[in-house]
Every structure is written in structure tokens, then in C-alpha cells.
N, C-alpha and C positions, 0 to 999 in steps of 0.2 A: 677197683684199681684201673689206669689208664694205661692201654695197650700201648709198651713199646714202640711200635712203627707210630703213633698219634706224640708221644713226646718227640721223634725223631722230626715227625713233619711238623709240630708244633717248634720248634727252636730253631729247624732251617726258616720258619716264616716270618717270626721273627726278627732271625736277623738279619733278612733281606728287608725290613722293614725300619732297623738299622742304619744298615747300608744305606738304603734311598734316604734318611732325613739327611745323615751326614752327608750326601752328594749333592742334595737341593742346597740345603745350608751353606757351601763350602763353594757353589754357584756362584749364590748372588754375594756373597762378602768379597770373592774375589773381585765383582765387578762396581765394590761399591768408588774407587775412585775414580772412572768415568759416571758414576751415578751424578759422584759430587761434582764433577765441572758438568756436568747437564744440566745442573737444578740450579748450579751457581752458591752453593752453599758454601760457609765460613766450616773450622771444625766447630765450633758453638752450635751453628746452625743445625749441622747434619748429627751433632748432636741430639738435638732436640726430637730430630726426625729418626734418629735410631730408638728411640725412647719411647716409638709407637710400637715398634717391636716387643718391649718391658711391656708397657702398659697390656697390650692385647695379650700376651703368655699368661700376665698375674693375674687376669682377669678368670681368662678360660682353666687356668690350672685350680683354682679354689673350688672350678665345678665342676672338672672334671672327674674324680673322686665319686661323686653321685652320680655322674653320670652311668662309669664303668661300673659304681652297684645294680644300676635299673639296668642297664641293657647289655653290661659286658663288657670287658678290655680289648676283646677282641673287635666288635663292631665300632666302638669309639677309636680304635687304631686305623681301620680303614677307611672310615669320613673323615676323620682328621689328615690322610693320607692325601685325599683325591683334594681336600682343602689346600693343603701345603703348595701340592704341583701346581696346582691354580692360581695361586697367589703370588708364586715366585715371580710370574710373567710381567705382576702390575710396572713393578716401582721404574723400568724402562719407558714406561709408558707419561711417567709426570715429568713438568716441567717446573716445578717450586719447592723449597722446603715441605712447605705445607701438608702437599699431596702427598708427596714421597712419605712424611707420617702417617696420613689417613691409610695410603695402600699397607702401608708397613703392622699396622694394627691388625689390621685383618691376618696378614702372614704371621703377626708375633702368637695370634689366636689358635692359630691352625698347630704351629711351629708346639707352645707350650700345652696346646691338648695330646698330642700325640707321645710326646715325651713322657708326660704321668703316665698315658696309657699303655704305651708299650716296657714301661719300666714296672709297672704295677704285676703286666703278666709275667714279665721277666724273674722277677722276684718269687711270684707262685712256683715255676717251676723249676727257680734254682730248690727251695723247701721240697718239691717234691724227687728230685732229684741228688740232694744232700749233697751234693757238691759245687766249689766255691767257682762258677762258671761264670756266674754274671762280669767278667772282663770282657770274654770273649764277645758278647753282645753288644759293648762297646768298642771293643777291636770293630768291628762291623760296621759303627759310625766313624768313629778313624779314616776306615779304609775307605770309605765311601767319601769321605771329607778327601781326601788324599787324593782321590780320580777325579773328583769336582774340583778340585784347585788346579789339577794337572792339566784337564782338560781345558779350564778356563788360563792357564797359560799358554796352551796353543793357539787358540782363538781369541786370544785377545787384539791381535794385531788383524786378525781378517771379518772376525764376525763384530756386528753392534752389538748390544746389550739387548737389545730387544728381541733380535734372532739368536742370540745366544740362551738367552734363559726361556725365551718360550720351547725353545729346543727339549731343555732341563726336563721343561714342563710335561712335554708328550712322552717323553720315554719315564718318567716317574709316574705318569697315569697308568704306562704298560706294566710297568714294574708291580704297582697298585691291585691292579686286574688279576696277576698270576698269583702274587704273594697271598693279596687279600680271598680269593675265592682258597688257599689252603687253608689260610687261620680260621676263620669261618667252618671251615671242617670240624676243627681240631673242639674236642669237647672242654668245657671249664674246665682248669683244675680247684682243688682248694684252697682256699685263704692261705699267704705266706707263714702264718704262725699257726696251722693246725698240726703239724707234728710236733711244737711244743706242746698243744692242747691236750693230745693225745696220751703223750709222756705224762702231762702231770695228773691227767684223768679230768679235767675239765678246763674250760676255755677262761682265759685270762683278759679281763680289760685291764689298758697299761693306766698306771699310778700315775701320782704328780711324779716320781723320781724318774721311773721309762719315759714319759713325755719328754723333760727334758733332757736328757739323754739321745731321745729321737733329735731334739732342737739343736742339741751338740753337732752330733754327725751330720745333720744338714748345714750347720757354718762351718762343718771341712769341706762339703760339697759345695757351697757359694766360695768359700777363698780360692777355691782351687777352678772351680768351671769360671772365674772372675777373670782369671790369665786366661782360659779359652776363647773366653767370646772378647778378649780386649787384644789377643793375636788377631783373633778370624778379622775382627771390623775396622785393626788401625795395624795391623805387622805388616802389608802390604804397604802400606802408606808409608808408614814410618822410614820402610826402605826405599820408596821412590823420590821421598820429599827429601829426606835427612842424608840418605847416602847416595844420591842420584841413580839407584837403580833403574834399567828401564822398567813398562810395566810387565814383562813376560819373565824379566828376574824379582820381581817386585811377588808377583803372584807366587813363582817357587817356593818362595818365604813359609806360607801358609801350607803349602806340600811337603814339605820337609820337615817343619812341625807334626803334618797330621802323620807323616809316614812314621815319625820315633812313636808318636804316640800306638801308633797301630801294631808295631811292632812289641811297647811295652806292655796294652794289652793280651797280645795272642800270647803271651808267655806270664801273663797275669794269674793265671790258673794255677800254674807250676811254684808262679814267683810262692803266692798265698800260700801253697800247703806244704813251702818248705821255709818259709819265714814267717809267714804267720801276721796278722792284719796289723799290728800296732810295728811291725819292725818296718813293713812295708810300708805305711804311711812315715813311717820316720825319715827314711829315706827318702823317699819318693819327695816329699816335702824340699828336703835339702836341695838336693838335686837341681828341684824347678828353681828355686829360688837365687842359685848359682849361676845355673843356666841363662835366665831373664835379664839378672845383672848387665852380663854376657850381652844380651841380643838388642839391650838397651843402647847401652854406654858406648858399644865398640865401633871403632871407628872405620870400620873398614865391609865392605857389604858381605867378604866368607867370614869374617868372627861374628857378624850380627846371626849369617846364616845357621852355623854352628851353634850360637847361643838359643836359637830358634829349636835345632833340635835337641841340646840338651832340657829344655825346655818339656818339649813334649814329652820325654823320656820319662822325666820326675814327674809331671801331672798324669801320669797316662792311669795308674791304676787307684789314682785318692779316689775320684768322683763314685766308681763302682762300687768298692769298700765302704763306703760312706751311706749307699744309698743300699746297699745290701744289709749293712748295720742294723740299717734303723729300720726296716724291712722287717727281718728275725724279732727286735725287741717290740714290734706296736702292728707287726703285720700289712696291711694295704694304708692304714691313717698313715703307718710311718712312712711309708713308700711315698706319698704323697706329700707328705710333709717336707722329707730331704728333698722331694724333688723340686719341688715348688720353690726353696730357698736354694737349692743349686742352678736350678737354670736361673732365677731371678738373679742370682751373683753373674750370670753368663750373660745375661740380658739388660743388665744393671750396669755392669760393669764398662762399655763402649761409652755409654754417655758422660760416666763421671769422666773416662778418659781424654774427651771429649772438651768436655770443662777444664781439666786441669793441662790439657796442651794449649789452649787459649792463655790460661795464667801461666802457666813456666812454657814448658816446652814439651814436644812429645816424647822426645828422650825421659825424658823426666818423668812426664805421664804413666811411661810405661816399666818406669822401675816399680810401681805400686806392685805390679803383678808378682813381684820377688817379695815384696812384704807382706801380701794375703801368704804368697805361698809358706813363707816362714811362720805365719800366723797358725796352720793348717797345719804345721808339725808341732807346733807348741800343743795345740787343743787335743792331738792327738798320744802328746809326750802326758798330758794330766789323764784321757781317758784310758788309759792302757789295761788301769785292771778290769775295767766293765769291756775291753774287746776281746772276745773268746779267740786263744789263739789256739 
């Protein structure tokens, strides 16, 4: 059995590791539209170039699964860490569509190995722990998103982009250094599905019906992380271009977002073990999709704001539920699995929007995210009896 004070210091490490993606991540999107007049990009273009981001996540996330077997979730969480900080710094530094993909590859690498890894251990020790926490660890990327956005609306008018994110870059190394030398302590736990195993007296490979199942709960996790990462890369814009926000109200957009969000998961814990996983996804679903309408359509920069955080509020606890799901029924494959096809809807999702503000508009564009979202309470409204509530 794993000594108390080692779970205690296992989940503080965690979630400071958490914290730091969502505050790197939450960096550089607010800064991506001085990226776009630096590079000279069209939205097509910087499409394209957000698509290095996609490509290097799908890439690193199909391996990373083998990797976290041979060496550990823990060791793959901390080289994926010092990768992240590192990377954030590039995309200041190019002057073409082009580059700004190539640097962006490498970040999408770092960005999508770290997420399987640190969700894979996340998962271990909500199982060992039997309680429905895993929000809370996302509250952690929230709130980290939230200080990253906040901070890059103060400095948005006094620092460049390049002293600003290399900035990001040294205090995420420090972050790195403290967190990473505790996980590193903390000893493995067991596989997310061995207290199933134990219950039934022997270990369970999942069927063709759990597999799909696991495949389920990762297209709640893509329709829903699909409005994340299509806020993070274009809510900013949307407000500067479309409702002439400056950019220091422009960036709030995306703080205000991750604050409901951070808020709906630190009360994620409570919401689940007094509603139970399929009511919360019902809702929650509704919500966003309300919301989005909302932060789309409205003409005015405090209904978009507003709709921004209604927003957050209904996406805040699908992604966790979704990737805890499938977690419980396939153990670390499913971990892997949901996560892989959630962040890919997060990572997937800026370029198609990208595309289709080029053909209609970004208004437009970004009603999809109220369609995934509604889509993500439908799959949820069919899965209700296989979600243990």
C-alpha cells in the first residue's frame, strides 16, 4: 500500500504540473494575434500553421502510451515539461507562416505528450483513491490557463511576444525543477483498472464492446476540448476583429472563459457525487452550447464576454468525466485513447475554424463549438446506462 503523505505529495505534483501546461498554453494563444501580424498570415494561413500544433500532439500522443510503460508517467511528465517551456519561446522568434508551423510542431509534440502523461497518472490515483477528483486536476489547468491569459493582458501593451513568452519559458523550467524533482519521488501506483481486477479476482482485457465505449467517451472529450482549443486560438480575435475590442480586452476574453471554467471544476468533485456523471454531462453540455451561441452571435463585447463565460461553465467538467470514463472501463489504453481524441478535437479544432471563418465568417465559425457541444450531450444522453452513477 502507498503511504499517505506519497499520495498527498503525489497529487500536489501533479497538479502543479497542471497548473504550468495550462499557463504556458494560455501564454502563447493569447499572444497569437500579434504572432499573426508578425508572420503576415491570412486566417487560412495561420490556420495551417496552427495545424503544426495537431500534427506534432497526434504524433507524440500515439507514443506516448509506450512510452509511460517503459519508463513511467512520471519521467515522460517531466521531459515533456522542460520540452513545453522550451518551445513556447520559438514561435516569436519566426517571421513566415511557414516557420511559425515548423516551431509549432515541435510545441504541439511536447504540449500532446505531456497531457497523456500526466492524465494517464492522474487516473492511477483517482482508482487508488476511489474518489471522483479527477476535476480538480483539471481545475489546475483552468486556473493556470486563467493567470496565463491574465498575465498576458497586462503585458500585452508593454512586453513583445518574444520577452513575454520567453518570460513564460524560465519560470515554467523553475516550476519544472520543484514539481518534477517531487513526482520523481512519489512511487508508481497501479494501473487505473486494478481495483476492478481485484474485485473480480482476475484482470480483465477490454472486449470489442469496452473498446467502443472507451471510443464513445473520447468523442465527448473531442466535441467538448473542440470549444477549448477554438476559444484559446480564435475568442481573442474574434473579439478584437469582430467587436473592436482592444487587445488587453480582447485577451480578458480567454480569462474569463478559463476563470468559469476553473471555478466549475473545483466544485467538479461535489457537482459528480451529488449528480452523478450522465446528469452532469447533460447539463453541462446544455450550458456550453447556450453559452457559445451567446459569445458568438452577440453583438456587443460584455454579451460575447458573458457568453464566453457561460461557456466555460458547461465545458468545465465533460472533458474529466469523459476521460475518467474511459479510464475505469480499459484502464491506461483508455486513458490514452480519450485523451488522444480529446486533445486532437482541441488541437483539430482552431484550424477547421480557421477554414471556415475564411468561408463564412468567424462569427459563424464559432457557433460550431455550440454544435460539438450539443453533440456531446446527445452521446452522453445514449451512453447513460453504461455511466456508473
Amino acid at each position: 500500500m502507498v503511504p499517505g503523505t506519497d499520495l498527498v505529495r503525489l497529487r500536489l505534483a501533479l497538479t502543479a504540473f497542471f497548473a504550468l501546461d495550462g499557463f504556458v498554453f494560455a501564454g502563447w494563444v493569447v499572444r497569437i494575434p500579434a504572432i499573426k501580424e508578425q508572420t503576415g498570415a491570412s486566417a487560412s494561413t495561420l490556420g495551417l500553421a496552427l495545424l503544426g500544433v495537431s500534427a506534432g500532439a497526434v504524433i507524440t500522443m500515439t507514443l506516448t502510451g509506450r512510452l509511460c510503460r517503459r519508463y513511467g508517467s512520471h519521467l515522460v511528465t517531466v521531459v515533456c515539461a522542460v520540452l513545453l517551456c522550451l518551445s513556447v519561446g520559438l514561435p516569436p522568434l519566426t517571421r513566415s507562416p511557414l516557420a511559425l508551423g515548423v516551431v509549432l510542431l515541435l510545441f504541439g509534440a511536447a504540449y500532446g505528450g505531456i497531457n497523456v502523461a500526466f492524465n494517464s497518472a492522474a487516473v492511477d490515483l483517482v482508482a487508488v483513491l476511489r474518489r471522483p477528483i479527477m476535476p480538480s486536476f483539471h481545475a489546475a489547468f483552468s486556473l493556470g490557463g486563467m493567470v496565463g491569459a491574465g498575465l498576458g493582458a497586462l503585458v500585452a501593451g508593454s512586453l513583445s511576444p518574444t520577452r513575454h513568452l520567453w518570460g513564460l519559458a524560465v519560470v515554467g523550467l523553475l516550476v519544472t525543477a520543484v514539481a518534477g524533482r517531487a513526482l520523481m519521488r512519489c512511487e508508481p501506483l497501479t494501473p487505473a483498472d486494478a481495483g476492478r481486477a481485484e474485485r473480480d479476482g482476475a484482470p480483465r482485457r477490454p472486449d470489442r464492446r469496452t473498446r467502443a465505449l472507451v471510443i464513445v467517451f473520447g468523442l465527448i472529450a473531442l466535441c467538448t476540448a473542440y470549444g477549448e482549443g477554438a476559444l484559446a486560438d480564435w475568442g481573442a480575435l474574434h473579439l478584437e476583429e469582430d467587436l473592436d475590442a482592444s487587445p488587453g480586452a480582447a485577451a480578458v476574453g480567454y480569462s474569463l472563459f478559463a476563470l468559469a471554467m476553473t471555478i466549475g471544476r473545483f466544485s467538479g468533485t461535489t457537482l459528480l457525487e451529488r449528480l452523478g456523471r450522465t446528469r452532469t454531462v447533460l447539463v453541462g453540455g446544455s450550458t456550453a452550447a447556450a453559452g457559445m451561441l451567446l459569445g458568438a452571435l452577440a453583438p456587443t463585447l460584455w454579451a460575447a464576454l458573458f457568453g464566453y463565460a457561460v461557456t466555460g461553465l458547461g465545458l468545465a467538467n465533460l472533458f474529466p468525466v469523459a476521460v475518467e470514463r474511459a479510464g475505469a472501463l480499459a484502464g491506461p489504453s483508455g486513458v490514452a485513447t480519450a485523451s488522444t481524441l480529446g486533445y486532437g478535437g482541441m488541437l483539430l479544432g482552431p484550424p477547421a475554424i480557421g477554414f471556415m471563418a475564411d468561408w463564412f465568417s468567424l462569427p459563424a465559425a464559432l457557433t460550431s463549438v455550440a454544435v460539438l457541444a450539443a453533440v456531446a450531450t446527445v452521446i452522453g444522453f445514449a451512453t447513460r446506462r453504461v455511466s456508473t452513477d
